[in-house]
mmCIF file as gemmi writes it, N, C-alpha and C atoms, coordinates in Angstrom:
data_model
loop_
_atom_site.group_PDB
_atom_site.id
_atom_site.type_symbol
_atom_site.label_atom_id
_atom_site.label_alt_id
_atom_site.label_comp_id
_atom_site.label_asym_id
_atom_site.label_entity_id
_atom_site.label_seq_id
_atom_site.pdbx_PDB_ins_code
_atom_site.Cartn_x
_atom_site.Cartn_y
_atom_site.Cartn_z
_atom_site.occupancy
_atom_site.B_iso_or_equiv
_atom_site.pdbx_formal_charge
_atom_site.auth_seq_id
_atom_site.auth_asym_id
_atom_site.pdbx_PDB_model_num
ATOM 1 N N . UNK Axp A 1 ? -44.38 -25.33 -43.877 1 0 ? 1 A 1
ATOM 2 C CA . UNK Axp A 1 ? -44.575 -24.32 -42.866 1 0 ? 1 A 1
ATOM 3 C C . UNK Axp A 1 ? -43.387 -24.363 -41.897 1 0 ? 1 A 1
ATOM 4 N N . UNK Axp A 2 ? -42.585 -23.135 -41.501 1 0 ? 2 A 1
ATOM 5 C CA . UNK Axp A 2 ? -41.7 -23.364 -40.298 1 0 ? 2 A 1
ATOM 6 C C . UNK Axp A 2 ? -42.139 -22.795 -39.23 1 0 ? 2 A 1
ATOM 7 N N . UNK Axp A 3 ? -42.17 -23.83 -38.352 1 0 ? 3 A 1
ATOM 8 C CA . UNK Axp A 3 ? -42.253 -23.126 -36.703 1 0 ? 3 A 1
ATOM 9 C C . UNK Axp A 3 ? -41.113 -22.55 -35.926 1 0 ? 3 A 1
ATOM 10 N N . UNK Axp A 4 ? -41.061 -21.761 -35.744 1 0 ? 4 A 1
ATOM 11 C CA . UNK Axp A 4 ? -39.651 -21.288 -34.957 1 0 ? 4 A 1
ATOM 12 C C . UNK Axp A 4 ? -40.163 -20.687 -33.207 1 0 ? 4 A 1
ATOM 13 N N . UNK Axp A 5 ? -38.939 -20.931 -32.549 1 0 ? 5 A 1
ATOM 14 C CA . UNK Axp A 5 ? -38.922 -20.187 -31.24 1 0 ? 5 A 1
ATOM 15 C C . UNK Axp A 5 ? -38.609 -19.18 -31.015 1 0 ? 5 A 1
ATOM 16 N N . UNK Axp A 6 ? -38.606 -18.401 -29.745 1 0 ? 6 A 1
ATOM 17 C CA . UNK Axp A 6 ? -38.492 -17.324 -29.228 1 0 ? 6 A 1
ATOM 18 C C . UNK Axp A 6 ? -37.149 -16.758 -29.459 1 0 ? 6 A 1
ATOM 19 N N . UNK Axp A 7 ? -36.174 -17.307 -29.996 1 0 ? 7 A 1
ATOM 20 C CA . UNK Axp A 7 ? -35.134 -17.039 -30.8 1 0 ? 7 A 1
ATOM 21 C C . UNK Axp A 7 ? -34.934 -17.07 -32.215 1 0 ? 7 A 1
ATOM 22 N N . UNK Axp A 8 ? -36.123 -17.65 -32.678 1 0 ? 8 A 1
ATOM 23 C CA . UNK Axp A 8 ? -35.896 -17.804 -34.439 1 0 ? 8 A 1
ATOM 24 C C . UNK Axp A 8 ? -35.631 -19.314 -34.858 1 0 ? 8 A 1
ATOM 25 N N . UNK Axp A 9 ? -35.125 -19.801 -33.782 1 0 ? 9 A 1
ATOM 26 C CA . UNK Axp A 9 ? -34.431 -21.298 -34.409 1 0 ? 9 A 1
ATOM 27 C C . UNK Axp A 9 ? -35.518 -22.053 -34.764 1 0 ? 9 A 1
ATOM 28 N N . UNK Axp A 10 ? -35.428 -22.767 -35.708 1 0 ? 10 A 1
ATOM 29 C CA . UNK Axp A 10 ? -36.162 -24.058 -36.658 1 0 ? 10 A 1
ATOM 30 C C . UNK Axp A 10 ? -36.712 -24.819 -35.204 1 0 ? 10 A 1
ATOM 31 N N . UNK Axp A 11 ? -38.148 -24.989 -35.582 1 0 ? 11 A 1
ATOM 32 C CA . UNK Axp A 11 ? -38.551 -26.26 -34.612 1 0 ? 11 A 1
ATOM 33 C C . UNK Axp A 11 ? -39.226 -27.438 -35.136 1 0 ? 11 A 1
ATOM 34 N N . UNK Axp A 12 ? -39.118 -28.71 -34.958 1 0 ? 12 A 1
ATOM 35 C CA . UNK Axp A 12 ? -39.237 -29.751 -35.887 1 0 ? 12 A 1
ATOM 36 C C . UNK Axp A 12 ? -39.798 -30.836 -34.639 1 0 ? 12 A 1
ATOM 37 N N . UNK Axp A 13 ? -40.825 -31.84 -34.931 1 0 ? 13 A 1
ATOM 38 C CA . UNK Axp A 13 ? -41.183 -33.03 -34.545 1 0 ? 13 A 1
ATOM 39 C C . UNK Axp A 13 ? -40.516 -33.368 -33.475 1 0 ? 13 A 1
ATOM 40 N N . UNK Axp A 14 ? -40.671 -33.71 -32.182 1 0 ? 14 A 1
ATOM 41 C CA . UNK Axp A 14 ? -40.173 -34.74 -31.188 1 0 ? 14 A 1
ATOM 42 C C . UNK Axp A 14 ? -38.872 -33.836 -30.591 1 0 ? 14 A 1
ATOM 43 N N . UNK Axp A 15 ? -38.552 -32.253 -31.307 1 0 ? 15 A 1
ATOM 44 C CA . UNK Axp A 15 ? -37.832 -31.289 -30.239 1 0 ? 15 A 1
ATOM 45 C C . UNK Axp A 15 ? -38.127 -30.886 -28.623 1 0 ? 15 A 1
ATOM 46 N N . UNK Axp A 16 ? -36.898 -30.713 -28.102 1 0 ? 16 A 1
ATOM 47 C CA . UNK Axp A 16 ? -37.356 -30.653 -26.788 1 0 ? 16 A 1
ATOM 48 C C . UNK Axp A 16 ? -37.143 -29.284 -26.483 1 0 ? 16 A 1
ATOM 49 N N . UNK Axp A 17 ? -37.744 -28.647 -25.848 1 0 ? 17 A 1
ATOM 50 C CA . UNK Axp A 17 ? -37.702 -26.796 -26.002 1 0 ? 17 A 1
ATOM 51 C C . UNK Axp A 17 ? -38.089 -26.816 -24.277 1 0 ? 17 A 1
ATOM 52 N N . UNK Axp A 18 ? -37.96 -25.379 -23.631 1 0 ? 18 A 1
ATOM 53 C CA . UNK Axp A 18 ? -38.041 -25.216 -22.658 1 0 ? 18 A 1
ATOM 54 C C . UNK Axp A 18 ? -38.592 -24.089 -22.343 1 0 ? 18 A 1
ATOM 55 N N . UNK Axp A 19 ? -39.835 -23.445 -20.954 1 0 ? 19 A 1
ATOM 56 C CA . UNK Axp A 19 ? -40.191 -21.992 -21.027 1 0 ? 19 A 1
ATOM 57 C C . UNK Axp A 19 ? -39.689 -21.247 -20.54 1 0 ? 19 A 1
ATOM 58 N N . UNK Axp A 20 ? -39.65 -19.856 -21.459 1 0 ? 20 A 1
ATOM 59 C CA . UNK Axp A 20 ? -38.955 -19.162 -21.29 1 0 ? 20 A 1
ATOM 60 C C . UNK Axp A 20 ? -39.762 -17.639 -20.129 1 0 ? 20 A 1
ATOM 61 N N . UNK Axp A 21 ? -40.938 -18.405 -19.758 1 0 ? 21 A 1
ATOM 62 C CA . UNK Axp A 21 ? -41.575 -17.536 -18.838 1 0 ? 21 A 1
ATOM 63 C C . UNK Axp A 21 ? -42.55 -18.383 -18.248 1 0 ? 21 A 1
ATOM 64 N N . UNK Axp A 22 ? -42.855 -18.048 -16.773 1 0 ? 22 A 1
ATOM 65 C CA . UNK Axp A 22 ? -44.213 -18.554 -15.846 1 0 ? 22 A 1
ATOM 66 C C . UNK Axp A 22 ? -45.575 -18.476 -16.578 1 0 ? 22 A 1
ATOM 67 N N . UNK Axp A 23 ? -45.873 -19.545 -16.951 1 0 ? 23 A 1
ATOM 68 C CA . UNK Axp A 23 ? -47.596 -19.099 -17.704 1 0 ? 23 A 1
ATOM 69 C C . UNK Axp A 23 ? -48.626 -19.679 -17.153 1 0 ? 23 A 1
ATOM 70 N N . UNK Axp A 24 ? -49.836 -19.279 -16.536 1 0 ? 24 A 1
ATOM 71 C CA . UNK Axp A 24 ? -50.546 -19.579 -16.043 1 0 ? 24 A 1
ATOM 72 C C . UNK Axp A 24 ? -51.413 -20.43 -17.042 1 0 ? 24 A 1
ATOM 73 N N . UNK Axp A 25 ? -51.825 -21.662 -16.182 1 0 ? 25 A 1
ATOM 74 C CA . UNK Axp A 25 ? -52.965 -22.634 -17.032 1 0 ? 25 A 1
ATOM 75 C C . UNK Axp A 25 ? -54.186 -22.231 -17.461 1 0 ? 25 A 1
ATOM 76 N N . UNK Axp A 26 ? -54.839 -21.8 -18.771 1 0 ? 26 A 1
ATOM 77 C CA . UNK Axp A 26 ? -56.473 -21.721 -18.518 1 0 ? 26 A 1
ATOM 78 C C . UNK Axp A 26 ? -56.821 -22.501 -17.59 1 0 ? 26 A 1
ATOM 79 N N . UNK Axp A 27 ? -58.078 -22.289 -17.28 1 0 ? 27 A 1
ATOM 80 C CA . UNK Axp A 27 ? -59.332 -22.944 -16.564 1 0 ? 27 A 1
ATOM 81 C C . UNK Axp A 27 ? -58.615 -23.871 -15.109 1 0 ? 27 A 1
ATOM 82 N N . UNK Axp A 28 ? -57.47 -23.373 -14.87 1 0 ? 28 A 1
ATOM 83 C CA . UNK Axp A 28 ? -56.802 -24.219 -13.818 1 0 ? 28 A 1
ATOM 84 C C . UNK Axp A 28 ? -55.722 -23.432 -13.023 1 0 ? 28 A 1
ATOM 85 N N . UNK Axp A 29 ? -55.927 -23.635 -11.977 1 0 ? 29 A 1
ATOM 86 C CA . UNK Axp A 29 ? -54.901 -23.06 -10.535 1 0 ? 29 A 1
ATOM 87 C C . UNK Axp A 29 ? -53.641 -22.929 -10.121 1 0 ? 29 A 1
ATOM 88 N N . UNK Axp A 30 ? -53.396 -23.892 -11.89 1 0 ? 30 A 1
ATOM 89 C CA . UNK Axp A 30 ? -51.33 -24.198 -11.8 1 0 ? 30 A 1
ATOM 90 C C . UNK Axp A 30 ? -51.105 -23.266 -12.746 1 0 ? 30 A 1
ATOM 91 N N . UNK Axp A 31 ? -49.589 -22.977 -12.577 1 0 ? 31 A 1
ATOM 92 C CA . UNK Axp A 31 ? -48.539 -22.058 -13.164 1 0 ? 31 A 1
ATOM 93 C C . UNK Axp A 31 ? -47.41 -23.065 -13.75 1 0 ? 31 A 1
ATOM 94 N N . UNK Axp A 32 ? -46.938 -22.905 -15.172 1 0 ? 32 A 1
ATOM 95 C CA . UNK Axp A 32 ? -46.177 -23.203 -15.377 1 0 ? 32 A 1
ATOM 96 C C . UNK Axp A 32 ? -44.487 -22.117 -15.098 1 0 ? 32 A 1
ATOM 97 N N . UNK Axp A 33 ? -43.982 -23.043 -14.322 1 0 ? 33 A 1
ATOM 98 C CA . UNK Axp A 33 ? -42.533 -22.763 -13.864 1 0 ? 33 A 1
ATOM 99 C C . UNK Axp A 33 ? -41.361 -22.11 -14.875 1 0 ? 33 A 1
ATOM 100 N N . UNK Axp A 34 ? -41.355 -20.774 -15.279 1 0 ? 34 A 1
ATOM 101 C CA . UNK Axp A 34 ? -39.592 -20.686 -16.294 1 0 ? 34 A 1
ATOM 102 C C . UNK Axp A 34 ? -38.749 -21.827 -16.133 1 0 ? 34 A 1
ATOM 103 N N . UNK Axp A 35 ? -38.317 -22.28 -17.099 1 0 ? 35 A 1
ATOM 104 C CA . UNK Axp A 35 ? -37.106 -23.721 -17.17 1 0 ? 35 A 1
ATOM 105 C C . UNK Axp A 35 ? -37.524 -25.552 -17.445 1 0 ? 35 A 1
ATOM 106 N N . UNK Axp A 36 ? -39.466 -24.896 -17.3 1 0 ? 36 A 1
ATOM 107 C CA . UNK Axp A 36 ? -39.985 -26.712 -17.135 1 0 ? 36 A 1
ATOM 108 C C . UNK Axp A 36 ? -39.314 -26.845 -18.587 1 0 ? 36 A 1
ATOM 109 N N . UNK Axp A 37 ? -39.261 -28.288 -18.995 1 0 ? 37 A 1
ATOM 110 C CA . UNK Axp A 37 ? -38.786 -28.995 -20.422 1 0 ? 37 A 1
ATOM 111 C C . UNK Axp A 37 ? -39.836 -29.461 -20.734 1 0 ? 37 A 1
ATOM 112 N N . UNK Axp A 38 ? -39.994 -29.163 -21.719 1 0 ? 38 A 1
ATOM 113 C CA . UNK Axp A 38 ? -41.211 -29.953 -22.688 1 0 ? 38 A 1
ATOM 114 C C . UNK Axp A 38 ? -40.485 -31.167 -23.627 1 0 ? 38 A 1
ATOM 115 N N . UNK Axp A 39 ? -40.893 -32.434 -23.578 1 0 ? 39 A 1
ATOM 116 C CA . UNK Axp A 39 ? -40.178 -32.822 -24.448 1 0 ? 39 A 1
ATOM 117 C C . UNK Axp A 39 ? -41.108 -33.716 -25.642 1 0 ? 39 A 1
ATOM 118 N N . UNK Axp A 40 ? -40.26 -33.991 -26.483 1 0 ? 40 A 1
ATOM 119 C CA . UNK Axp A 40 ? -41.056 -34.887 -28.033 1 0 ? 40 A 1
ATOM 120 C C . UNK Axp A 40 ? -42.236 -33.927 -28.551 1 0 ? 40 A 1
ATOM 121 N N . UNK Axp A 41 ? -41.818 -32.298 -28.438 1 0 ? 41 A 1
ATOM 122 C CA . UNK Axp A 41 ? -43.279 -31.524 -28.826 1 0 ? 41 A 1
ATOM 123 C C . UNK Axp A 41 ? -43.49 -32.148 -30.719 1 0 ? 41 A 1
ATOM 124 N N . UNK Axp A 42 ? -44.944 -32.022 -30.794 1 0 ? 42 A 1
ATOM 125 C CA . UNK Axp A 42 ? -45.59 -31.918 -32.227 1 0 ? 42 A 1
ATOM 126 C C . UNK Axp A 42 ? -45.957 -30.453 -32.527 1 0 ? 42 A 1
ATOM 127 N N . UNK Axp A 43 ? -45.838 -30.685 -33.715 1 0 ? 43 A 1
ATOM 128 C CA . UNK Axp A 43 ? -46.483 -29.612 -34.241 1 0 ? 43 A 1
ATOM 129 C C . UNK Axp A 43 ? -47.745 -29.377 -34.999 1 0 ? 43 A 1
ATOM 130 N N . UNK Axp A 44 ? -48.544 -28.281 -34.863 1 0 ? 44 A 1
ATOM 131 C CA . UNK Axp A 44 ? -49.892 -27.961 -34.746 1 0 ? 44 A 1
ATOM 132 C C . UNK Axp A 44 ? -50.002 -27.393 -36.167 1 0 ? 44 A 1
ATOM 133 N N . UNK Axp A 45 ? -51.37 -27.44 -36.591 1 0 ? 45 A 1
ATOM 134 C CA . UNK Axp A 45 ? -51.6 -26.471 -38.086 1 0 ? 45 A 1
ATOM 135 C C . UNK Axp A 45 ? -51.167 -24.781 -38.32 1 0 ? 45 A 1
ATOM 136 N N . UNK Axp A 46 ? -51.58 -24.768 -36.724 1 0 ? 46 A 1
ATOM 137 C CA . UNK Axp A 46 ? -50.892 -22.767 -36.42 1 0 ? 46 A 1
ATOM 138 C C . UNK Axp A 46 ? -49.311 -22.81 -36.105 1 0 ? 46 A 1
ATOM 139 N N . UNK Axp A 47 ? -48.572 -22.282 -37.083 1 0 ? 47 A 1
ATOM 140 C CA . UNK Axp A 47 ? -47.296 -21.695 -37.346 1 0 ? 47 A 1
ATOM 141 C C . UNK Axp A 47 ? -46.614 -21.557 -35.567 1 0 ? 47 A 1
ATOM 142 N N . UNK Axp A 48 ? -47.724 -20.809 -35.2 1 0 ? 48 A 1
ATOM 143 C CA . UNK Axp A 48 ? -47.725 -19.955 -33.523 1 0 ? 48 A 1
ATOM 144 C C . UNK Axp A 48 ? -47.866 -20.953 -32.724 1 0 ? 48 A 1
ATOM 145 N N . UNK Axp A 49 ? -47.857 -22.209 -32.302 1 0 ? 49 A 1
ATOM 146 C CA . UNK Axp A 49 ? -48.615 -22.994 -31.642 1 0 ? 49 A 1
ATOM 147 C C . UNK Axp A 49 ? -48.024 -24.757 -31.842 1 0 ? 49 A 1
ATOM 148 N N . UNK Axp A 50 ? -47.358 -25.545 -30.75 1 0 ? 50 A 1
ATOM 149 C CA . UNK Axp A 50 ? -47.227 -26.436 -30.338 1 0 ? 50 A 1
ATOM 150 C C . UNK Axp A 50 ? -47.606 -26.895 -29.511 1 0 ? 50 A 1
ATOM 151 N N . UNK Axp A 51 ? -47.719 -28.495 -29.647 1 0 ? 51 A 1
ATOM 152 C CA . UNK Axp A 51 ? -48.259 -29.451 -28.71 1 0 ? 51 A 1
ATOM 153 C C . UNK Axp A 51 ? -47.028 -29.854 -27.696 1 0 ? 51 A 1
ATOM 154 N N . UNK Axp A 52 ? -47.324 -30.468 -26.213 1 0 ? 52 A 1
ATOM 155 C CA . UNK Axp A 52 ? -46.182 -31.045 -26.057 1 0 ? 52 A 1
ATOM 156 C C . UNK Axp A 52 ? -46.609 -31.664 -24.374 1 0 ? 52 A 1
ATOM 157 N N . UNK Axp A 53 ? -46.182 -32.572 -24.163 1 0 ? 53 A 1
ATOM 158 C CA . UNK Axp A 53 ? -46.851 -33.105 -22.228 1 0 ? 53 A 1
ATOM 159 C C . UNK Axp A 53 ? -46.144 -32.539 -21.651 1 0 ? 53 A 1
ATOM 160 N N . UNK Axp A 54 ? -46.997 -31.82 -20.143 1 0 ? 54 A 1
ATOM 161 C CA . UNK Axp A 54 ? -46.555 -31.161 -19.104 1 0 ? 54 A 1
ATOM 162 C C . UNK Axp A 54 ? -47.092 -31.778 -18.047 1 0 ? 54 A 1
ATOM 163 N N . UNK Axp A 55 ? -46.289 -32.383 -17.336 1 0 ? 55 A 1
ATOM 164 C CA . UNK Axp A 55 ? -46.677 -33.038 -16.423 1 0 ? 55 A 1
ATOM 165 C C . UNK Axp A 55 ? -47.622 -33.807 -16.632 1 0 ? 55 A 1
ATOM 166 N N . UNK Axp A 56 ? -47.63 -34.851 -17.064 1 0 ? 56 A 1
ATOM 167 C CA . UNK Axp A 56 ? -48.17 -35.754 -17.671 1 0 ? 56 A 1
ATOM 168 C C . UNK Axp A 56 ? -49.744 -35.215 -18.4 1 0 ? 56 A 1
ATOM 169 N N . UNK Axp A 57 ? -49.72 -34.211 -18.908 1 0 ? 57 A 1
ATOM 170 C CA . UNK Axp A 57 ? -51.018 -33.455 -19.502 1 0 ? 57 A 1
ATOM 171 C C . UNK Axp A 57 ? -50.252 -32.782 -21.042 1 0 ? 57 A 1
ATOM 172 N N . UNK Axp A 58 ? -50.932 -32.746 -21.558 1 0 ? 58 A 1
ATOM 173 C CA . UNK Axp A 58 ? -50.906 -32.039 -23.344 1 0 ? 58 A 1
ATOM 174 C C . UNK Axp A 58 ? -52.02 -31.092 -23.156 1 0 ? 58 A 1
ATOM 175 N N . UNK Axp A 59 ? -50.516 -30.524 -23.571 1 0 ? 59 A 1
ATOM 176 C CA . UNK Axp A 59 ? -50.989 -28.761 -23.433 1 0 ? 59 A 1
ATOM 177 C C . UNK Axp A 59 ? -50.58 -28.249 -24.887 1 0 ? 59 A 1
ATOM 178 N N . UNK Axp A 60 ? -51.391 -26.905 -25.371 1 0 ? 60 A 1
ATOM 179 C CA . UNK Axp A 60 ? -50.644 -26.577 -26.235 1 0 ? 60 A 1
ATOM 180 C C . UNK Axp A 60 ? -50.387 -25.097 -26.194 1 0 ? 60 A 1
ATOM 181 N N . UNK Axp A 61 ? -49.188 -24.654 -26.594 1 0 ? 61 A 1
ATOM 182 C CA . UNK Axp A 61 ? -48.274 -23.519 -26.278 1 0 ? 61 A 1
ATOM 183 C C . UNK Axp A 61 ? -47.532 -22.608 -27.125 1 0 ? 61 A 1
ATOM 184 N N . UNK Axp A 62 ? -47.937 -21.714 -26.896 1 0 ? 62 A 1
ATOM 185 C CA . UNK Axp A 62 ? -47.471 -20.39 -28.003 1 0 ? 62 A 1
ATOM 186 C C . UNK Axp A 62 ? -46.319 -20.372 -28.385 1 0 ? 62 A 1
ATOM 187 N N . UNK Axp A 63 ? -45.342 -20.491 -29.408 1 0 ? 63 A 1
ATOM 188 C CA . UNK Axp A 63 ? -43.939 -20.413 -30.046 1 0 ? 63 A 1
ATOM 189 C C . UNK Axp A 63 ? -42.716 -19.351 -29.166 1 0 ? 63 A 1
ATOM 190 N N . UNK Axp A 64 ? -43.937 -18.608 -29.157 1 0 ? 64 A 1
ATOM 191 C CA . UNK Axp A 64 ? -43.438 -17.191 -28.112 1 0 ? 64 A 1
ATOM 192 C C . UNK Axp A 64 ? -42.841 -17.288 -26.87 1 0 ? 64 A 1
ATOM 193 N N . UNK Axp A 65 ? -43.058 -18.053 -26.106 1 0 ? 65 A 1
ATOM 194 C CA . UNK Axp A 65 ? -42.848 -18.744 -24.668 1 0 ? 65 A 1
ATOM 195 C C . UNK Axp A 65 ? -41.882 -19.83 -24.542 1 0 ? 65 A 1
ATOM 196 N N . UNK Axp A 66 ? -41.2 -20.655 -25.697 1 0 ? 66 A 1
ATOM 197 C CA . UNK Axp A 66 ? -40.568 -21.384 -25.033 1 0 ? 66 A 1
ATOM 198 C C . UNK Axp A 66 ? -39.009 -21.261 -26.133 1 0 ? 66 A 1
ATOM 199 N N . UNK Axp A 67 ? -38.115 -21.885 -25.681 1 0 ? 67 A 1
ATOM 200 C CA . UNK Axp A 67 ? -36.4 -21.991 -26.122 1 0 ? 67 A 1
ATOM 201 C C . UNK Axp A 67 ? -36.421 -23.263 -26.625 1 0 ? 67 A 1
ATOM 202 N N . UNK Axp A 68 ? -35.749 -23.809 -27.931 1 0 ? 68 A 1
ATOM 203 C CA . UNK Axp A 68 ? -35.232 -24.866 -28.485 1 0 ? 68 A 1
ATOM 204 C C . UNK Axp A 68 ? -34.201 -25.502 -27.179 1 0 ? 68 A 1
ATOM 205 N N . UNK Axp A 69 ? -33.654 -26.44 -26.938 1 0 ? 69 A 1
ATOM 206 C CA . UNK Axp A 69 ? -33.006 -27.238 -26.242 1 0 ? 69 A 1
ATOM 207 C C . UNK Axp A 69 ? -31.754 -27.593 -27.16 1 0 ? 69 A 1
């Protein structure tokens, strides 16, 4: 399966990618910031969809939203 980013580029195990827009948290009052770094993301069974810690929390995040590093 390849996961790719908001540019197309290959995304692979323990990549560090960055967002490429403000996204608000479900069920919570924070916003993620354009530019935070995600780093050492995994990858998920959905093509669309990575794991990765944000601020010390694992979150997981649409392909759509963030830039390879």
């Amino acid at each position: 399966m390849e996961v790719k980013d908001s540019n197309g580029t290959l995304l692979a195990e323990g990549d560090s990618v960055k967002l490429i827009k403000d996204l608000k948290v479900r069920g919570s009052s924070t916003t993620l910031k354009r530019g935070t770094v995600v780093k050492n993301i995994r990858l998920t069974d959905d093509a669309e969809e990575i794991e990765g810690k944000v601020e010390k929390t694992v979150m997981v995040l649409k392909t759509m939203f963030v830039q390879k590093m």
